[in-house]
C-alpha positions as CSV (number, residue, x, y, z in Angstrom):
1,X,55.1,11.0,-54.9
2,X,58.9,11.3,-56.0
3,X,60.1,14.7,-57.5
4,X,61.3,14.3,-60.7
5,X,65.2,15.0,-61.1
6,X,67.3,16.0,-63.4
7,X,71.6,15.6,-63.2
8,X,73.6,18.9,-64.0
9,X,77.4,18.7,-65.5
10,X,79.7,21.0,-65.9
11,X,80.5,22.1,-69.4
12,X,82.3,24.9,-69.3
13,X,84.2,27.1,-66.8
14,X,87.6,30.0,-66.3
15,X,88.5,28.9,-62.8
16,X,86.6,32.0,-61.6
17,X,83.4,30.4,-62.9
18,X,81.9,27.1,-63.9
19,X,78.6,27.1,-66.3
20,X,76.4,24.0,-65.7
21,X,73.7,22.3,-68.0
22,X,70.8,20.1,-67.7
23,X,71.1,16.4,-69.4
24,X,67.3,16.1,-69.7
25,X,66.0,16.3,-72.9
26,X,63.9,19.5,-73.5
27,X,64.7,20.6,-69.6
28,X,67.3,23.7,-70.6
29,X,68.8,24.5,-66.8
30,X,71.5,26.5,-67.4
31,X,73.4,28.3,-64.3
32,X,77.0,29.7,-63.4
33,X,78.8,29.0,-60.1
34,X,80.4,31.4,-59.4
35,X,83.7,30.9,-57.4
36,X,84.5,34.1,-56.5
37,X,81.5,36.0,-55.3
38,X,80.3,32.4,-53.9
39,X,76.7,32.6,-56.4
40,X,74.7,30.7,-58.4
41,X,73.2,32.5,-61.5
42,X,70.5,30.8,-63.3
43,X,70.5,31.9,-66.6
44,X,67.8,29.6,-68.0
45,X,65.4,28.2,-65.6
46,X,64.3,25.0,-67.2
47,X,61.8,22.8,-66.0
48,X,61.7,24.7,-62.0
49,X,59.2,21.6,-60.3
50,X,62.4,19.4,-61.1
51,X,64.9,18.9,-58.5
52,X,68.3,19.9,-60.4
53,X,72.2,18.4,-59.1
54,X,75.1,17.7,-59.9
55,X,78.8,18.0,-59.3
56,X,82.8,19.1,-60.3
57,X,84.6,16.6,-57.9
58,X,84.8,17.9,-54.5
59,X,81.7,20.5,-55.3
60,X,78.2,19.0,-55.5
61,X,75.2,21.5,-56.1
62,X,71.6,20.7,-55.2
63,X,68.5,22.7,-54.5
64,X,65.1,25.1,-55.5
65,X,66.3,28.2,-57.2
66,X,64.5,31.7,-55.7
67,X,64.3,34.9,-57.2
68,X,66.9,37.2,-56.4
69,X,68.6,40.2,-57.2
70,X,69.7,41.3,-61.1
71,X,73.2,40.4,-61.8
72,X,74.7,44.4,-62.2
């Protein structure tokens, strides 16, 4: 069986961060890179049994997410 996946684009970003969103319809990923602590920060988990990706040029992003620590 295929896992489902869903692309992620970039739709925002300072140079010291980049925020992503999910294209899929009534998925809601949402995440920061961030660039200078070299981190993701999921800020809205979405639909977690899809396989999220995506890229900004010469930076592609791909992967589970796993709980981690509180951003201070």
């Amino acid at each position: 069986m295929d896992q489902e996946r869903h692309l992620m684009v970039c739709t925002g970003g300072n140079g010291a961060q980049s925020y992503f969103e999910c294209t899929v319809d009534g998925c809601g990923r949402e995440l920061i890179f961030d660039h200078v602590a070299i981190r993701l920060v999921v800020t809205n988990p979405g639909k977690p049994s899809a396989l999220h990706h995506g890229s900004t040029g010469l930076v592609a992003l791909a992967g589970g997410v796993q709980p981690g620590e509180a951003a201070a």
